[in-house]
C-alpha positions as CSV (number, residue, x, y, z in Angstrom):
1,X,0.0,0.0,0.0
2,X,1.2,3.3,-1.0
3,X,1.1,6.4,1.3
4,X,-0.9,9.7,0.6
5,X,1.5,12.0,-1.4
6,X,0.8,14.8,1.4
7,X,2.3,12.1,3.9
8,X,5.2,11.1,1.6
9,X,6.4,14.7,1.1
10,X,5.9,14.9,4.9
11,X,8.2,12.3,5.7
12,X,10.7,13.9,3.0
13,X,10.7,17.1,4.3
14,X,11.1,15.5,7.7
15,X,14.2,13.2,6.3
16,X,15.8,16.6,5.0
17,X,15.3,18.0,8.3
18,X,17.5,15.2,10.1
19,X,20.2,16.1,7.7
20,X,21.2,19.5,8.8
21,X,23.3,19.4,11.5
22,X,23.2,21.9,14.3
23,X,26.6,23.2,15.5
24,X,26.5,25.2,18.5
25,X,28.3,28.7,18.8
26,X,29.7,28.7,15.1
27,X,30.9,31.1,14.1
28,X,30.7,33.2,17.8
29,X,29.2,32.2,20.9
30,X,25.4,31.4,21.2
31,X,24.6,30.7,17.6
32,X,23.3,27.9,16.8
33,X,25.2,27.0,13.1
34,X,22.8,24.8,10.6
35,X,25.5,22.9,9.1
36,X,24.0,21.9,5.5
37,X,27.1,19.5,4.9
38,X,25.4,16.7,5.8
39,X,22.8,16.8,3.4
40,X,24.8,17.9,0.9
41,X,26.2,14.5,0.7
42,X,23.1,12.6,0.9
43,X,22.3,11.9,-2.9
44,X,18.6,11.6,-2.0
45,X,18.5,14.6,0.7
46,X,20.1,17.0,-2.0
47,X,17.8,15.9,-4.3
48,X,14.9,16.4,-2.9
49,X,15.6,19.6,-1.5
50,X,16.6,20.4,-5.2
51,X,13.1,19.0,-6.0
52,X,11.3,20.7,-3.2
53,X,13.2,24.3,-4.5
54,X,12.2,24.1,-8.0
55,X,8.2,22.8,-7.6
56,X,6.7,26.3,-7.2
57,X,8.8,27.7,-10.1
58,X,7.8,24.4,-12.6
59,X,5.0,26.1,-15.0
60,X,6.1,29.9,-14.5
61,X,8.3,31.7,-17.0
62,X,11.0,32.2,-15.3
63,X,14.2,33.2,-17.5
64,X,16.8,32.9,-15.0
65,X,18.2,32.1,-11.6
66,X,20.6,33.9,-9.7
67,X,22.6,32.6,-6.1
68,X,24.2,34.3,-3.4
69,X,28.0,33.7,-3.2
70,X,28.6,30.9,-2.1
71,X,26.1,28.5,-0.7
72,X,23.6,29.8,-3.2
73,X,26.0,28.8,-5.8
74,X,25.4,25.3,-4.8
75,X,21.2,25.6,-4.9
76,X,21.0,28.1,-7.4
77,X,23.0,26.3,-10.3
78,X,20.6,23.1,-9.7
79,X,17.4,24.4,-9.5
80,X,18.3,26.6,-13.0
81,X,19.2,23.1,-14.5
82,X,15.9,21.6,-13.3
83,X,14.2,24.8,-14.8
84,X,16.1,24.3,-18.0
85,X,17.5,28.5,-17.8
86,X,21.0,30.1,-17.3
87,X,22.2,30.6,-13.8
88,X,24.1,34.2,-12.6
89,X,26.3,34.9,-9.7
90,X,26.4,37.7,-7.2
91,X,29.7,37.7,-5.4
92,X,31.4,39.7,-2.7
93,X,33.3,43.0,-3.8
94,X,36.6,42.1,-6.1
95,X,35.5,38.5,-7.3
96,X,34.3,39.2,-10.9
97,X,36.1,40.3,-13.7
98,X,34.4,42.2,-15.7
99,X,32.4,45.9,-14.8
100,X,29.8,45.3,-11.8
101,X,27.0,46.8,-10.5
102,X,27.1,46.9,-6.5
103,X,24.6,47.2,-3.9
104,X,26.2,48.1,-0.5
105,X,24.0,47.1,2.8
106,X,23.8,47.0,6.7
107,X,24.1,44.1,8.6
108,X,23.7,44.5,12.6
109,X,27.4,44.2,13.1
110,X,28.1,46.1,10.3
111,X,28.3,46.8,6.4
112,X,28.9,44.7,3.2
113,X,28.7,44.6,-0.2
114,X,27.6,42.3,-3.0
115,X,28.3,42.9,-6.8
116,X,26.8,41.6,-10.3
117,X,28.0,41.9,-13.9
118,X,26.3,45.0,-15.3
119,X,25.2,42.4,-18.5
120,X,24.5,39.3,-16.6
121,X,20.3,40.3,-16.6
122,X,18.5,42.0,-19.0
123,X,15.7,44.1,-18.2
124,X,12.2,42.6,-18.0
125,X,13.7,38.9,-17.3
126,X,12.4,37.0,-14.6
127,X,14.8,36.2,-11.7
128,X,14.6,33.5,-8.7
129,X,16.6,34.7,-6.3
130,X,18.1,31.6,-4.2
131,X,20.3,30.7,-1.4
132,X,20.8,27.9,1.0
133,X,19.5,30.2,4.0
134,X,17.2,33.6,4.9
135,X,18.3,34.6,8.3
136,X,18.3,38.6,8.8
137,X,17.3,39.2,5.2
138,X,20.2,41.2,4.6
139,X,21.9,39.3,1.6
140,X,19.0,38.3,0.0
141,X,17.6,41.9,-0.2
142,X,20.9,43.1,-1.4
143,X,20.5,40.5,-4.4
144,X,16.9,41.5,-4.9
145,X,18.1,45.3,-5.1
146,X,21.1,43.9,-7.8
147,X,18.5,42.1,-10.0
148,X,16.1,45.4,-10.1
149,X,19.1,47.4,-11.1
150,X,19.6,45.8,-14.1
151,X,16.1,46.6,-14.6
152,X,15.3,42.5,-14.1
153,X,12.1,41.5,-12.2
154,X,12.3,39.6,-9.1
155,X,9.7,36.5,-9.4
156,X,10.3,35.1,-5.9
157,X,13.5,34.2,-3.8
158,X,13.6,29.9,-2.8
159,X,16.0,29.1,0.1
160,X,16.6,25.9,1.7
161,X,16.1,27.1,5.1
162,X,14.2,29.8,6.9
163,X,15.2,31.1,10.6
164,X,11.7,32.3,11.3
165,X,12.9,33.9,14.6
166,X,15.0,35.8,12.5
167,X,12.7,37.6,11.1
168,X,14.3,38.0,7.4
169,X,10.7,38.5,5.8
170,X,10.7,41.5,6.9
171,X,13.6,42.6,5.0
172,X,12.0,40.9,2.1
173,X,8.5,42.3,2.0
174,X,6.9,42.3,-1.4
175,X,8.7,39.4,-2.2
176,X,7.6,35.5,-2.6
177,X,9.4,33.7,-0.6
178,X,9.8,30.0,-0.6
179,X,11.3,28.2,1.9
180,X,11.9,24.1,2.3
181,X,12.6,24.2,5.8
182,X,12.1,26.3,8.7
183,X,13.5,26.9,12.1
């Protein structure tokens, strides 16, 4: 007898959960790390989490995917494969070689910066903005702002995992966010 698919993708997304790891005080004291390593080497965890990223985008026009350096490397370049479209970078300052567009934001410790190639989008494409985590909203709200200065449209951002407590929506209002996994 086979199991409702609501209960099977239950018991996947509950499988995926057992694979991240949690390391405490990484990288200062009192955080709580989520170590994505493990799943990363589970063939079946990464590819359902692949699977579980790319769903809401299957059907939509979407023209291209874009991942934070560097975990969102990792997502981003398989769920564009899985959508059959190009995948784009956004690194930290220095990293690319040709000319950049940069968007420079606040963190709570501090500042940073995140930087595109001024022809990787064109405008009116649509983007899904992805990256393994949304903690503080921060990064992925920088990459939003990137896309939309190349005059690119934002469809939705897809991580892997959500730190509800966090509160990254918040950062990210207007947008669609998809998350696999929250915390």
């Amino acid at each position: 007898m086979t199991e409702p698919a609501d209960s099977a993708l239950v018991t996947g997304v509950e499988h995926l959960r057992r694979l991240i790891r949690d390391v405490p005080d990484f990288p200062k004291p009192g955080i709580v790390f989520k170590d994505i390593t493990p799943l990363l080497r589970d063939p079946a965890g990464l590819a359902l989490a692949v699977e579980l990223m790319v769903q809401p985008f299957r059907g939509n026009k979407v023209d291209v995917v874009v991942g934070a350096e560097s975990r969102g490397f990792i997502f981003g370049t398989a769920v564009a494969k899985a959508l059959s479209v190009g995948f784009v970078p956004i690194r930290k300052p220095g990293k690319l070689p040709a000319q950049v567009h940069r968007h420079e934001y606040e963190l709570e410790y501090g500042s940073d910066a995140l930087e595109i190639h001024t022809d990787a989008l064109k405008a009116g494409q649509r983007v899904v903005v992805v990256d393994d985590l949304l903690a503080t909203g921060g990064t992925l709200a920088a990459c939003c702002e990137l896309v939309r200065g190349l005059g690119a449209d934002v469809l939705a951002v897809a991580v892997l995992i959500e730190l509800v407590t966090l509160e990254g929506r918040k950062r990210l209002r207007g947008e669609n966010v998809f998350s696999v996994l929250t915390f």
